[in-house]
C-alpha positions as CSV (number, residue, x, y, z in Angstrom):
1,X,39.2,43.6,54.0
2,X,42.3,42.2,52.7
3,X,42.5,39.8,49.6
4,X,41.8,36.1,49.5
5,X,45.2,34.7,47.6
6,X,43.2,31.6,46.8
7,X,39.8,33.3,45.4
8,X,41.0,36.8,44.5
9,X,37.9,37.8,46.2
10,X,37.9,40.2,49.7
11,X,38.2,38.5,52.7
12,X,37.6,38.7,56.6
13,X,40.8,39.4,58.3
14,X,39.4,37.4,61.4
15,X,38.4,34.7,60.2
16,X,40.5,34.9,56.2
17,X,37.3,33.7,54.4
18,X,35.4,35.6,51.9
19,X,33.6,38.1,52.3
20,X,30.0,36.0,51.4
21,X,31.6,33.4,53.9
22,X,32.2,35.3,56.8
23,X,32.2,32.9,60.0
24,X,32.8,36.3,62.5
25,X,28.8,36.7,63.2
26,X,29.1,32.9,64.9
27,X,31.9,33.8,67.3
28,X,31.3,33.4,71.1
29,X,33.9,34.3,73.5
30,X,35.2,31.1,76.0
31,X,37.5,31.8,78.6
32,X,38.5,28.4,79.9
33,X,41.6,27.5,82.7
34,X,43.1,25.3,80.4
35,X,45.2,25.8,77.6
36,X,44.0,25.3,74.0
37,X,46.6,25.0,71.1
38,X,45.6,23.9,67.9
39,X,48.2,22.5,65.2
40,X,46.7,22.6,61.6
41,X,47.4,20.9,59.0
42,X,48.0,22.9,55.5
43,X,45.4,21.2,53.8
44,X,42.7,22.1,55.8
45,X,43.4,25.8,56.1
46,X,41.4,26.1,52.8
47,X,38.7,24.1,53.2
48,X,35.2,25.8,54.0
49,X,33.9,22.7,56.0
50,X,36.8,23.1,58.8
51,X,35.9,24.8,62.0
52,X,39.6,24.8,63.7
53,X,39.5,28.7,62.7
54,X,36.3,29.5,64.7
55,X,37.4,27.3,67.8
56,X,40.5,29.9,67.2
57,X,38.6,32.8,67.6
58,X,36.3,31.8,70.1
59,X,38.8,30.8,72.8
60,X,40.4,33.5,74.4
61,X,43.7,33.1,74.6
62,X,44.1,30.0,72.1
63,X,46.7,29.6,69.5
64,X,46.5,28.0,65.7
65,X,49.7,27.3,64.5
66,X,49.6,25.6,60.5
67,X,52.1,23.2,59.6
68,X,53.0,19.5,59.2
69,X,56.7,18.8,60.3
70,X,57.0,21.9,62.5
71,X,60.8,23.4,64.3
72,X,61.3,21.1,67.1
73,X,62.7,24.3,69.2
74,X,60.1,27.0,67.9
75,X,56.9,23.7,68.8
76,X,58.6,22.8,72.1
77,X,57.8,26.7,72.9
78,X,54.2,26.3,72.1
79,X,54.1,23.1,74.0
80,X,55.2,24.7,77.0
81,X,54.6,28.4,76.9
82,X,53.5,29.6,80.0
83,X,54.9,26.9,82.0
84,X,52.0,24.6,81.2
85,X,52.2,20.8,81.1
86,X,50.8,19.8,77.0
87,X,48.5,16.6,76.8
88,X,47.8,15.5,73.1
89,X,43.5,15.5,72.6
90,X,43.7,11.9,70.6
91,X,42.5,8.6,70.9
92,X,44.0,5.7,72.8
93,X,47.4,4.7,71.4
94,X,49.0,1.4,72.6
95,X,52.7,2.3,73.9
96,X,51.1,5.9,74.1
97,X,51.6,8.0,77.6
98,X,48.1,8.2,79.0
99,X,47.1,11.6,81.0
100,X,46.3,11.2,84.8
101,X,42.9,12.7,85.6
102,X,43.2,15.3,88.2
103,X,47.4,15.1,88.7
104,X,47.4,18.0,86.9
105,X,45.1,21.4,87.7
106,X,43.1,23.2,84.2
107,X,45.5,25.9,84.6
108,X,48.6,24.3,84.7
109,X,47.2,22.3,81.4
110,X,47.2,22.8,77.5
111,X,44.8,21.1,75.3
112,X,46.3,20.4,72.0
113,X,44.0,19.5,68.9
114,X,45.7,18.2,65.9
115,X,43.6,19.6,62.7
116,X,43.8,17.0,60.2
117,X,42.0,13.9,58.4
118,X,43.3,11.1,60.4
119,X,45.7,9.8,58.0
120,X,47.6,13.3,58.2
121,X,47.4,13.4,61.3
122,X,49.4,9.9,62.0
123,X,51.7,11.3,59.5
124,X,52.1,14.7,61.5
125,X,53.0,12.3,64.6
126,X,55.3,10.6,63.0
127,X,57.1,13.7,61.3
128,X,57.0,15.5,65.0
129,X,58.1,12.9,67.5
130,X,57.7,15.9,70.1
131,X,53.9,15.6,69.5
132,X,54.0,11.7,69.6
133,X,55.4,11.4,72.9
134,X,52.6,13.9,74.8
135,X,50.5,12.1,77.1
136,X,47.1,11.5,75.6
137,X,43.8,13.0,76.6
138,X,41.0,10.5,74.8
139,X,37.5,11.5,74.4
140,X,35.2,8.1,75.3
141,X,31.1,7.9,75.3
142,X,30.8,11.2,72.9
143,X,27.2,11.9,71.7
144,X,26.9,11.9,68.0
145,X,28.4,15.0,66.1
146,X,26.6,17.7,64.3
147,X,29.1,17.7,61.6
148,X,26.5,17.0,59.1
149,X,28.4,18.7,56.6
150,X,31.2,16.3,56.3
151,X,30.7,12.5,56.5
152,X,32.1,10.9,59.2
153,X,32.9,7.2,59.7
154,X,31.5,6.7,62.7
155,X,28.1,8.3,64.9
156,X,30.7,9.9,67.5
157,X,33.6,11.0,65.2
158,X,33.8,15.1,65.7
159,X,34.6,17.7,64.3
160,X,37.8,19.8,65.7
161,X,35.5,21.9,67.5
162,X,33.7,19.8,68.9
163,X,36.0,17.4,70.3
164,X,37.8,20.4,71.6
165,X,35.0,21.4,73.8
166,X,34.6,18.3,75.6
167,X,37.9,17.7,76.0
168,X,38.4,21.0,78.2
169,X,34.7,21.0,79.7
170,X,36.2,17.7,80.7
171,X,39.5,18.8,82.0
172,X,38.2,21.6,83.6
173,X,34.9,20.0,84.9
174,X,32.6,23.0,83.3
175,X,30.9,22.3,80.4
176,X,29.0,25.0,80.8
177,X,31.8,27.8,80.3
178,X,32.4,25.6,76.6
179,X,28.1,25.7,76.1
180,X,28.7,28.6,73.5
181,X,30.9,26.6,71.3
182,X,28.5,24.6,70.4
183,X,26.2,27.6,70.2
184,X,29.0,29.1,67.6
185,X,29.2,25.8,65.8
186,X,25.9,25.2,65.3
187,X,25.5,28.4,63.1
188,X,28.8,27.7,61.0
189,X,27.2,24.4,60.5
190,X,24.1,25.9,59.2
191,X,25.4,28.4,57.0
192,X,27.5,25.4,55.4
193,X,24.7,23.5,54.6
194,X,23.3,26.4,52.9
195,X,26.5,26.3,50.6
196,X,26.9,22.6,49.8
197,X,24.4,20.3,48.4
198,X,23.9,17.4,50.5
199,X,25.1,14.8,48.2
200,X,28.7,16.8,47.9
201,X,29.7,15.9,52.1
202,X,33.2,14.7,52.2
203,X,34.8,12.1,54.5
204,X,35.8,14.3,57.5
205,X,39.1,13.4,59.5
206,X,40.0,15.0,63.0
């Protein structure tokens, strides 16, 4: 175990929570065709409710990178390592590029999640005009979100996760090969719960 800065106390060096909070037993390992990168925002690295680390560690292959205004040259090569064509997982933007179902095949694809409330994550658009100008891949007719341990504004807002799953059991056309994120996500929800008292949810973002 190596030590928590924030807490002092021994953490996971998978998953960099403590020890008590350990997220490794709900890890499932996803091997999808698509690409999956996943941009973080600094303020959410600390919080217990995010599940950007566990999407992390359950897809093979995936990348977290944490920052807000990242080096255009260093997040053009995450963009495109690999040869692969990025498409921004966010809702419908007007004057936004919008992806083209099918021009594309999974494995020529990367899936990138922005993890952030969405004000920060307007503001990490703005700051990165690289990410701005993707194409966009938007989610429509989602079932409502188990993130009952932040509040959401609306029924179908998601969590990281699980907005991630969908979107590459959707560009892939297999949700079954994402089924045990869900799975994984599920039991990080519940052992959240366990921690927080239901009155203490906070407004949830991406």
């Amino acid at each position: 175990m190596t030590p928590d800065p924030l807490s002092r106390r021994a953490a996971c060096p998978a998953c960099l929570r403590a020890q008590s909070a350990c997220i490794c037993a709900f890890v499932r390992a996803v091997q999808v065709r698509a690409g999956l990168l996943i941009l973080q925002h600094p303020l959410e690295v600390a919080n217990a409710k995010n599940s950007a680390r566990l999407l992390h560690l359950c897809v093979q292959d995936s990348v977290l990178a944490v920052g807000e205004a990242f080096d255009p040259v260093a997040l053009d090569t995450l963009l495109h390592a690999g040869g692969r064509t990025p498409v921004l997982l966010y809702p419908e933007t007007p004057g936004a590029a919008l992806a083209l179902d099918g021009a594309i095949a999974p494995e020529g694809l990367r899936i990138v999640v922005l993890d952030a409330t969405w004000r920060k994550s307007r503001k990490m658009l703005h700051l990165n005009p690289v990410l701005a100008a993707l194409p966009r891949l938007a989610l429509s007719s989602m079932p409502a979100s188990n993130y009952r341990i932040r509040k959401a504004h609306a029924p179908d807002q998601l969590s990281s996760l699980e907005a991630a799953a969908y979107a590459l059991g959707q560009v892939t056309g297999d949700m079954a090969s994402v089924a045990p994120l869900f799975d994984a996500f599920d039991g990080f929800v519940q052992q959240q719960a366990a921690f927080v008292p239901p009155d203490a949810a906070r407004t949830r973002g991406a």
